[in-house]
Structure formats: C-alpha cells, structure tokens
C-alpha positions as a Markdown table, in Angstrom:
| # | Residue | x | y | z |
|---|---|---|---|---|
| 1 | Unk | -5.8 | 10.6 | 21.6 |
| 2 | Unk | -6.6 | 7.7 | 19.1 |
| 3 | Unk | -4.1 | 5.3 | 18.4 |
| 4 | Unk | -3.9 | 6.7 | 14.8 |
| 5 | Unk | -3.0 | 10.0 | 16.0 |
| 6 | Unk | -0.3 | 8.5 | 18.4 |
| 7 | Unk | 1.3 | 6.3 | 15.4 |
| 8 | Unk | 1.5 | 9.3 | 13.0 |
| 9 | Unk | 2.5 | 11.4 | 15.9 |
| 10 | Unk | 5.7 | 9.6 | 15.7 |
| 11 | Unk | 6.3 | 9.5 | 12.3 |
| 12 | Unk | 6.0 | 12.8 | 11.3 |
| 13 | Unk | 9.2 | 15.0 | 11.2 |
| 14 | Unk | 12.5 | 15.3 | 10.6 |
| 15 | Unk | 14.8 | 12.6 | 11.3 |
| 16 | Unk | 18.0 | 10.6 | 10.8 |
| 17 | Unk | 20.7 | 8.6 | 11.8 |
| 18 | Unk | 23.8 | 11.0 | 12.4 |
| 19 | Unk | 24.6 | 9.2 | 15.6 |
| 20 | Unk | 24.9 | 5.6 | 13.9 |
| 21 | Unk | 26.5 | 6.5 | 11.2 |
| 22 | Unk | 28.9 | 8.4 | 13.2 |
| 23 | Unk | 29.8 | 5.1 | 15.4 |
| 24 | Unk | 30.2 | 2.7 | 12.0 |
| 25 | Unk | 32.5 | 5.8 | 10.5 |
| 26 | Unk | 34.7 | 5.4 | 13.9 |
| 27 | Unk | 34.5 | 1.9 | 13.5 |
| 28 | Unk | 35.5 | 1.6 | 9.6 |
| 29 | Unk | 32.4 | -0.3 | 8.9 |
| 30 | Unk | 30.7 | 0.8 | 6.0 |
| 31 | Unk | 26.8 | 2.5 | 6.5 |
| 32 | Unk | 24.5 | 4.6 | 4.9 |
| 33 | Unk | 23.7 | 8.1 | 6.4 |
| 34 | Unk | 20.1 | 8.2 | 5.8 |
| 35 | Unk | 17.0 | 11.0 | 6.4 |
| 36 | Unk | 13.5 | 10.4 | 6.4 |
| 37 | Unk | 11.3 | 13.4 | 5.9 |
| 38 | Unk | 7.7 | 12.2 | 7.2 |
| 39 | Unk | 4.9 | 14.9 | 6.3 |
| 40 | Unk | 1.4 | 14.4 | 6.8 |
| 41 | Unk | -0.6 | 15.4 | 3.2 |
| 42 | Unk | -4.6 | 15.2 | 3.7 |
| 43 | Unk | -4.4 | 18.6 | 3.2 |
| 44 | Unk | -3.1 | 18.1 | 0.2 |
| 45 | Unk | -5.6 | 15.6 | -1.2 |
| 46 | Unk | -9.2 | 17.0 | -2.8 |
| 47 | Unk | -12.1 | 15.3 | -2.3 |
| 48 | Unk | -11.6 | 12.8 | 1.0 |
| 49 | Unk | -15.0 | 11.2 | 1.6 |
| 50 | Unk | -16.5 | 13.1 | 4.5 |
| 51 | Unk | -15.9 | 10.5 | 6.7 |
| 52 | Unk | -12.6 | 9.5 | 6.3 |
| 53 | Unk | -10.2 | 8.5 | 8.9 |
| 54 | Unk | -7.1 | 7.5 | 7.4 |
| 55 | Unk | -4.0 | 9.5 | 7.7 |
| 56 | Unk | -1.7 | 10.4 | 4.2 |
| 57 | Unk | 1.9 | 10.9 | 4.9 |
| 58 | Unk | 4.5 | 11.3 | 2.1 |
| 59 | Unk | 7.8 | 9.9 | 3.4 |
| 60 | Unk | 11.4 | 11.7 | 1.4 |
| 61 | Unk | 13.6 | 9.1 | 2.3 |
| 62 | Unk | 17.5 | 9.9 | 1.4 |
| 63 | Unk | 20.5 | 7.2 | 1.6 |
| 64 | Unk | 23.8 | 8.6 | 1.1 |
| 65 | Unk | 26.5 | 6.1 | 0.4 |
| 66 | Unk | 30.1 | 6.5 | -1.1 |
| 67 | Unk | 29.6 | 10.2 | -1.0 |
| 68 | Unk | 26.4 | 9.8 | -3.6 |
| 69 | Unk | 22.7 | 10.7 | -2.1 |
| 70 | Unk | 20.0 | 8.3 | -3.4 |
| 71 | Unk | 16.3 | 9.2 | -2.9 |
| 72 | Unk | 13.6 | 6.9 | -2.0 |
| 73 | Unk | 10.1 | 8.5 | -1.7 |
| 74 | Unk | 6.9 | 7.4 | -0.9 |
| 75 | Unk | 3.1 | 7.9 | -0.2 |
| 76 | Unk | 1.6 | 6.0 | 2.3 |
| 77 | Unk | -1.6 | 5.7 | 4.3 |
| 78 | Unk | -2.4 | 4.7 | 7.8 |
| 79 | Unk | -5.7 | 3.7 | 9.4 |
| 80 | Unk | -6.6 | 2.7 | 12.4 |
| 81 | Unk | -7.7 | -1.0 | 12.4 |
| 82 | Unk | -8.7 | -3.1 | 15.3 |
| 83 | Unk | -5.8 | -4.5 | 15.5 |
| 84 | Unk | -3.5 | -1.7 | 15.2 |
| 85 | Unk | -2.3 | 0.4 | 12.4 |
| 86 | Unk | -2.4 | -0.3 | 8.6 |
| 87 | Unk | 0.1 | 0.7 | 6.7 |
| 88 | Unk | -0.9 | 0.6 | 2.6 |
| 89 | Unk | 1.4 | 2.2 | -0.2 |
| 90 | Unk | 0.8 | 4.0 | -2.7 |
| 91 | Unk | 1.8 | 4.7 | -6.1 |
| 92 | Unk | 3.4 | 7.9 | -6.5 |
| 93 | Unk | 1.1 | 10.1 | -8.2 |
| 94 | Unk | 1.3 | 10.9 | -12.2 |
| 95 | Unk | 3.9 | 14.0 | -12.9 |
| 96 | Unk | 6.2 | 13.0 | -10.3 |
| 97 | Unk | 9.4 | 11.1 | -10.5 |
| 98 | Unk | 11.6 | 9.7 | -7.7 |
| 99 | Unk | 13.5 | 13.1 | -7.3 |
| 100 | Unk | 10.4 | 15.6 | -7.3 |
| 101 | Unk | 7.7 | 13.6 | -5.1 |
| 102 | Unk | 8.3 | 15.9 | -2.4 |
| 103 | Unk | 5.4 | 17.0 | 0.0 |
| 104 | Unk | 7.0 | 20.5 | -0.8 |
| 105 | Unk | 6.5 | 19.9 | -4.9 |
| 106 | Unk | 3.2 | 17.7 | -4.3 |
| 107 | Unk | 0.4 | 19.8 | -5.8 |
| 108 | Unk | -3.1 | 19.7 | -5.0 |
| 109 | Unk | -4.2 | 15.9 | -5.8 |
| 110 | Unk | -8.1 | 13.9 | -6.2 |
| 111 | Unk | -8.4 | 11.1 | -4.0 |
| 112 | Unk | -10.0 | 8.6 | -6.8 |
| 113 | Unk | -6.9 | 9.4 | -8.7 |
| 114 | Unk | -4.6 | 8.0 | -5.8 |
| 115 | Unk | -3.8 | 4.0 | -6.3 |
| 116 | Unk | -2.8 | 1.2 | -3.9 |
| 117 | Unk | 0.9 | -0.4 | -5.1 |
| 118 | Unk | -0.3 | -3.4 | -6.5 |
| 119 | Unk | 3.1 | -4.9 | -5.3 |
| 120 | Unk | 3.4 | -4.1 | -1.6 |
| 121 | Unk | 1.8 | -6.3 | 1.0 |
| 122 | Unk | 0.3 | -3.7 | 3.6 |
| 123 | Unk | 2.1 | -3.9 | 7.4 |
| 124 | Unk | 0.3 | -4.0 | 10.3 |
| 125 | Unk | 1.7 | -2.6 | 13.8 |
| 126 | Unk | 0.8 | -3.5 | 17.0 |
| 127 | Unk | 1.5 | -1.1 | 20.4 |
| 128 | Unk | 3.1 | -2.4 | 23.3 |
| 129 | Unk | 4.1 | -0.4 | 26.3 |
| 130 | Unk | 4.7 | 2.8 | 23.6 |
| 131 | Unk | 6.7 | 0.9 | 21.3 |
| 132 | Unk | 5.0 | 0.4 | 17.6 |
| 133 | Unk | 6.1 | -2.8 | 15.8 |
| 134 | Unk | 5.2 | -4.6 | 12.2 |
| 135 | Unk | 6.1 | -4.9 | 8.9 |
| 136 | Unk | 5.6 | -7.3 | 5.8 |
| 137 | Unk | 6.9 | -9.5 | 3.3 |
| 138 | Unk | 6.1 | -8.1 | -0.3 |
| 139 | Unk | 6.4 | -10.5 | -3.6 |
| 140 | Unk | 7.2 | -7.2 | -6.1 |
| 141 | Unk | 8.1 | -10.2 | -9.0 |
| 142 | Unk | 8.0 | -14.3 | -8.6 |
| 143 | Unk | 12.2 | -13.6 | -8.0 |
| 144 | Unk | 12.1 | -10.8 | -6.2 |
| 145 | Unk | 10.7 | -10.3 | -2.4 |
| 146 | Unk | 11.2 | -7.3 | -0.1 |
| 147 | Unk | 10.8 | -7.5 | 4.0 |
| 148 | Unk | 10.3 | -4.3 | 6.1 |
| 149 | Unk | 10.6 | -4.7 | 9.7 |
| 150 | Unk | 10.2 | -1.7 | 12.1 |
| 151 | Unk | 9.5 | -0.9 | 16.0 |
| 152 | Unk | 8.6 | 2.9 | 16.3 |
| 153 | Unk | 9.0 | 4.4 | 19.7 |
| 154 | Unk | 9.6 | 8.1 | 20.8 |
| 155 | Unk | 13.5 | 7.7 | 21.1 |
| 156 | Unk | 13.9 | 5.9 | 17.8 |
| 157 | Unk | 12.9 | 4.6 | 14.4 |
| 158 | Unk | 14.1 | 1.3 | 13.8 |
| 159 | Unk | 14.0 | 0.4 | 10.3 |
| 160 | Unk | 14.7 | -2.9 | 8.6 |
| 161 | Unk | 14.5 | -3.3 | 4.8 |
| 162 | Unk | 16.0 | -6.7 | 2.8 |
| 163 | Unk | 15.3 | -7.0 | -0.8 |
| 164 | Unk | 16.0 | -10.8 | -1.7 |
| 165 | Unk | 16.7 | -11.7 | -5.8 |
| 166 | Unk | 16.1 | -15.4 | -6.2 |
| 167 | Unk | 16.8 | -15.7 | -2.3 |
| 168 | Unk | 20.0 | -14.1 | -2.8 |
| 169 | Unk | 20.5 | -10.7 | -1.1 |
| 170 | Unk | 21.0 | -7.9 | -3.0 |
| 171 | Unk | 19.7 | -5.0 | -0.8 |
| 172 | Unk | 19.9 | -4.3 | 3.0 |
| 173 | Unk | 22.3 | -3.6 | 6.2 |
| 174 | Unk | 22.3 | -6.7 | 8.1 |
| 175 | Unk | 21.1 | -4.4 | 10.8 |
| 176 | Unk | 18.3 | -1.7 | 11.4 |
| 177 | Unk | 18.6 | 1.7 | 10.3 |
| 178 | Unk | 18.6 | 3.5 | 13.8 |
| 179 | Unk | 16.6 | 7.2 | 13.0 |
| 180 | Unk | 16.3 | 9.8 | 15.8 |
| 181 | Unk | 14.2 | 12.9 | 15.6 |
| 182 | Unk | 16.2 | 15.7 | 13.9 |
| 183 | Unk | 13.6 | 18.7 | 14.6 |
C-alpha cells in the first residue's frame, strides 16, 4: 500500500469529537462539538490526466457552538511527495457556496476548471511509527495569518487551527480538536 493510500485511508469517513466535547460539557468549559465528513471525489472530477496520482477529498467540516452549527467546507488534494504527503487547497468550485459544497451536491466537475487557493500555504506530513504529522502557516492578508497543525493516526485526528489578526487571536481553541472515527 503507498503511503498516499495509507494517509487518505485515514482521512476518509465519518468522524467527530462527541467524547471531548462531552468531558469540557462535564467540566463547564466551553467547546465546539465539531464533524468532519472526509469523502474522496476523483470520481467526481472529468478529465484527470491519465497519469495522475493525486488523491481529491472534499472535507464538510461542521462546528456547533452556542447551540448554532457553522459549516466549513473544503476541497483538497493530496500527493504523494518524497517527503511525505502534500496537502494543497482548493477553491471551492463555481455554483457552490459554503452550505451546498457537499460531496453529496458536488456535480460532475473538469479538472482545468479546479484552482489552487492562492492564499493557503500547502502542509506537508511526515509518518512516524503510524502517526501522520504537518501543517502550515498561511498569510490569507498582510494582517491576517492562519496555522493548522495536525498528527493523524488510526485512534484520532488531532486538529489545530489559530487564525491570528494583527497578532491578535481571533480564532482557535487553545487546544486540538480531538476527532474519532464515527462510522
């Protein structure tokens, strides 16, 4: 199995972090309960060059906080560098808007029309032992900066996101988001 297949092997599915939010409810701490949806979507992209190895995945991402669920979706790739794993992101395709880019809504898309965010600094993860870490620091304005952490294994998805504003928090948990497979 290639290390591609192993990475996305993880990813894909259901998961969230019922058992995390369950301990910071007990403790009176407040927490997001959060989802991610992970679906692989090649087969949902026309016209891949015939030898392409990269792996699509649209990600649903849900945060529910003070009763209110907030959607975050995304399409990213992965390939296989020497390295490790590259993650890139990806615009959203045209039509879709932050509530209907769903793999479920996602129709039938060309690959030349699919674009790299121009904003997100692509993460690299490394494997050690089973355990997939990386991340990367993204400039998405000269005052704002976003930093994603993350160490993937098969008991968890550990996911740290900070959004800085002039060096000033303004998104984030102060600790990762701890995911565990749902289905």
């Amino acid at each position: 199995m290639s290390k591609l297949s192993e990475f996305t092997g993880l990813l894909a599915g259901r998961f969230n972090n019922a058992g995390q939010f369950a301990a910071k409810q007990k403790a009176g701490q407040p927490f997001p309960y959060a989802e991610h949806v992970n679906t692989v979507c090649n087969d949902k992209i026309k016209n891949l060059p015939p030898d392409f190895a990269g792996v699509f995945m649209v990600e649903e991402s849900y945060y529910t906080t003070d009763g209110k669920t907030h959607p975050a979706h995304h399409l990213f790739l992965f390939t296989e560098e020497p390295d490790g794993v590259r993650l890139t992101s990806y615009e959203v395709p045209a039509g879709y808007g932050k509530d209907s880019f769903t793999y479920a809504n996602l129709q039938p898309v060309d690959y030349a029309e699919l674009k790299p965010s121009a904003k997100f600094t692509p993460a690299l993860y490394t494997e050690k032992d089973g355990v997939w870490e990386g991340g990367s620091v993204s400039h998405f304005s000269p005052v704002l900066t976003f930093t994603l952490f993350e160490r993937f294994s098969k008991e968890c998805l550990e996911v740290t996101e900070t959004m800085e504003m002039q060096g000033r928090p303004t998104f984030g948990y102060g600790e990762p988001i701890l995911y565990k497979r749902a289905r």
